[in-house]
Structure formats: structure tokens, C-alpha cells
C-alpha positions as CSV (number, residue, x, y, z in Angstrom):
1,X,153.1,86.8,62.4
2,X,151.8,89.3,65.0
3,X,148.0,89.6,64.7
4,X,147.6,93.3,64.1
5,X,143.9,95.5,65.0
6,X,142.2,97.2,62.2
7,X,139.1,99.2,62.3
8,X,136.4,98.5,59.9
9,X,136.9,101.0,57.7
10,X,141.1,100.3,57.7
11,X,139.6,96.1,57.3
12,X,137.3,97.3,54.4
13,X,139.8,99.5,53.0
14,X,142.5,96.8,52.5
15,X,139.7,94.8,50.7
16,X,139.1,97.1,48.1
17,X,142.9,97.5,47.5
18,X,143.4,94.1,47.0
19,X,139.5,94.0,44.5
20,X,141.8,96.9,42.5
21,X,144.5,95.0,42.3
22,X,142.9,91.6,41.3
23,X,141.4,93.4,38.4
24,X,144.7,94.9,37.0
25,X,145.6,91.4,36.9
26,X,147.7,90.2,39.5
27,X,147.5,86.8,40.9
28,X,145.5,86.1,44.1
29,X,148.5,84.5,45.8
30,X,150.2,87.4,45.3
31,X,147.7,89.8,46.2
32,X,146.6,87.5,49.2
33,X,150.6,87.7,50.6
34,X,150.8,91.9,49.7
35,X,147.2,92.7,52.0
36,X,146.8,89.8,54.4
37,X,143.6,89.2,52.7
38,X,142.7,86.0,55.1
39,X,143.9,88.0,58.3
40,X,141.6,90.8,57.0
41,X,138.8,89.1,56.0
42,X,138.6,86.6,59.8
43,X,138.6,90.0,61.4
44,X,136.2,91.4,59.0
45,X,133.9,88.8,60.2
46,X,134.7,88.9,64.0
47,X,133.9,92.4,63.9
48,X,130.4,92.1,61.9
49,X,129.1,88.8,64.4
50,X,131.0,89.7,67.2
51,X,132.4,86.5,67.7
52,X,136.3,86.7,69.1
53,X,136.5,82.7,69.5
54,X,134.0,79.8,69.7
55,X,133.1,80.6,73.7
56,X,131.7,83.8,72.6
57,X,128.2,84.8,71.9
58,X,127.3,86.9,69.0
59,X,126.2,90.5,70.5
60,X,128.1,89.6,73.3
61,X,128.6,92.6,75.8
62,X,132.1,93.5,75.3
63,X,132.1,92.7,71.8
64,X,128.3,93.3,70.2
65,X,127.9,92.8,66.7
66,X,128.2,95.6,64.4
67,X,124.9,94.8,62.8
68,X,123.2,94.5,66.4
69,X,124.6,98.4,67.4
70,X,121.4,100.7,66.2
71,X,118.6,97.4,67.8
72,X,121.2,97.6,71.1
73,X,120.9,101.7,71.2
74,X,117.2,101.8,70.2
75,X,116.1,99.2,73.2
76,X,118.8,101.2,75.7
77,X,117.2,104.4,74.4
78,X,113.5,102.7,74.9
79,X,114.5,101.1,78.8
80,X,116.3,104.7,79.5
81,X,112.5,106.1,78.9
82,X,110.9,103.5,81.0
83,X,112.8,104.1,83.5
84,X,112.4,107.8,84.0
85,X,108.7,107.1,83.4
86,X,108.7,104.6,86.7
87,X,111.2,107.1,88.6
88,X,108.5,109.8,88.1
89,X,105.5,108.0,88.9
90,X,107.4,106.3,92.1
91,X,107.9,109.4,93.1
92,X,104.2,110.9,92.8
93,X,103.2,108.2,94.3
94,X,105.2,108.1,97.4
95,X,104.4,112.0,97.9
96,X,100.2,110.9,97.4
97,X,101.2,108.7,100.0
98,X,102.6,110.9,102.3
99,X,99.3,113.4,101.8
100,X,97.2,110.5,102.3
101,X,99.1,109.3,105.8
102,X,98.7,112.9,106.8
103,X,95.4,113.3,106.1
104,X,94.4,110.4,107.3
105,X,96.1,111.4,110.7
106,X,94.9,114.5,111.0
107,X,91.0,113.7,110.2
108,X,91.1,110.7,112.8
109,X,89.1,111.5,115.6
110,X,90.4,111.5,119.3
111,X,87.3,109.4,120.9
112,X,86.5,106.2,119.1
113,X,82.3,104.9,119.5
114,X,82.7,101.3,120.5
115,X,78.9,100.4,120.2
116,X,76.7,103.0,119.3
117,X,73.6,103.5,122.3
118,X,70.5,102.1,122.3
119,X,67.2,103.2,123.7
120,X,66.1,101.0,126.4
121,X,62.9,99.2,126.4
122,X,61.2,100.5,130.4
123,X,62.8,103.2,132.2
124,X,64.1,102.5,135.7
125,X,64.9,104.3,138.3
126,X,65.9,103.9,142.1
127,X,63.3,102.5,144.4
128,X,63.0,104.8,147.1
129,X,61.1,103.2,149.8
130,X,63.2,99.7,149.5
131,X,66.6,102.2,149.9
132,X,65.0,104.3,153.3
133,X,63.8,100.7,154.6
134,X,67.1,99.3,154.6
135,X,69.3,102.0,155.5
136,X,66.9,102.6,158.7
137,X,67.3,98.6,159.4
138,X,71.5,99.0,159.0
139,X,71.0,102.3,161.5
140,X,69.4,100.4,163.8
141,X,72.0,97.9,163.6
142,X,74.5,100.1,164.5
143,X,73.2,102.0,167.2
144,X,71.9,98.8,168.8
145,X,76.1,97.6,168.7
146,X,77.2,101.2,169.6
147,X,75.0,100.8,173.0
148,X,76.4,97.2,173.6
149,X,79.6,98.6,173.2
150,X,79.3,101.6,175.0
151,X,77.7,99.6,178.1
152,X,80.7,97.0,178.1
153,X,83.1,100.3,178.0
154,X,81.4,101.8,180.9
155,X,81.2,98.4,183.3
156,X,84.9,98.0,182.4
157,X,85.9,101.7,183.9
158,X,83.5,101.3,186.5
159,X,86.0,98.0,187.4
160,X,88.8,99.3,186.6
161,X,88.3,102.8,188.7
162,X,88.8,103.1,192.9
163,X,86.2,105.1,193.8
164,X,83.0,103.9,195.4
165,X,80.3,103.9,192.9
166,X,76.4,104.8,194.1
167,X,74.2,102.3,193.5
């Protein structure tokens, strides 16, 4: 026999034909053979638990228990809520981020103070007499080896040159 789909209403339906029936008297076999009362009443209870075979799970997700429907659409309805919530907040969030990184960028100075400056403790300043003292010494130095040089120029020319010199 072909195992035939029935809604609920169409399962719950046959039931109460077969409840009318029974109490006009018929017998159950008969009644039982007429509806398909056991066919009826096994999917009658798949439907309710949800169950299409021992490996499924009642409320399972491509079958959820009729009596599990409004709980399922009241915790979708509840997460769907949550959701928009988080969306919204993520997204004030990211744009107080972006204020703040602009902000931030815009109020940071160009010249950084490394160590702030301290007051020294005596004053200094440049010793004048020890400076003239030794930039006359390193004068003298050099005009004592411009002359040496200047003399060993000279005798070399005189040397060098074919003219008689007076001495």
C-alpha cells in the first residue's frame, strides 16, 4: 500500500470520521480497514514530535515538531532583534571610531618634547682670554712655517734660475 501525505487537519479529520462511525456502531476492524486509522494515526504522531524515523531528532530542522513551532518563532523573532541591536551598535561604534582616529590625527602636534629643559645650576660662558691666547700661539705657528717655507721656495728659484745673483 502506497504511503499517502496528509496534512494535519486532513490526519485529524479522518480521525473524527472514524470516532463518528465507531459510535453508530460499526466494528473497529471495519472502521480501522475504511480510514487507515493506523496509517493515520503513525503520521499523526510523526507530525506532532517531528520524528520521520529513529535517526531523527524531535524539532529537527527540516521537520520541527508542531508543538515546538510558536517556541521556534518566538526565539527566531528574539535572535532577529538581537541582531539588528548588535548591527546598529557595530555600526555607531565603527563611525565613533572613525571621529576618534580623526581627531586624534588632527589634534597631534607636529614637534614632539623629548625631555622637557631644565635650568642649569652656574651659567657658563666662553673664556675669552684662554680663546685670544691660543689662537695668537696657532698664528704664530703658522707664520713661523709660512717663512720656513717661503725661504726654502726662494733658495730653490735662486738654484734653479741662471742669472748671477748679488750677494
Amino acid at each position: 500500500m502506497p504511503r499517502l501525505r496528509h496534512t494535519v487537519e486532513q490526519v485529524l479529520g479522518k480521525l473524527r470520521e472514524a470516532e463518528v462511525a465507531l459510535s453508530k456502531g460499526q466494528p473497529v476492524a471495519q472502521v480501522c480497514r475504511t480510514v487507515g486509522i493506523t496509517e493515520l494515526r503513525k503520521q499523526l504522531q510523526i507530525m506532532e514530535s517531528g520524528k520521520a524515523g529513529k535517526d531523527r531528532l524531535p524539532g529537527d530542522r527540516l521537520r520541527p515538531a508542531i508543538t515546538s513551532v510558536p517556541a521556534l518563532a518566538l526565539e527566531y523573532g528574539r535572535l532577529t532583534r538581537d541582531l539588528k541591536v548588535q548591527e546598529t551598535l557595530y555600526a555607531l561604534l565603527v563611525s565613533q571610531y572613525e571621529q576618534a582616529k580623526l581627531t586624534e590625527a588632527r589634534d597631534t602636534p607636529t614637534v614632539q618634547v623629548l625631555d622637557p629643559a631644565v635650568p642649569v645650576e652656574r651659567k657658563s660662558r666662553p673664556k675669552i682670554s684662554l680663546n685670544l691666547l691660543i689662537a695668537g700661539i696657532l698664528s704664530m705657528l703658522i707664520a713661523i712655517f709660512w717663512a720656513f717655507v717661503r725661504e726654502a721656495l726662494d733658495r730653490r728659484k735662486a738654484q734653479l734660475s741662471p742669472h748671477p745673483s748679488f750677494s
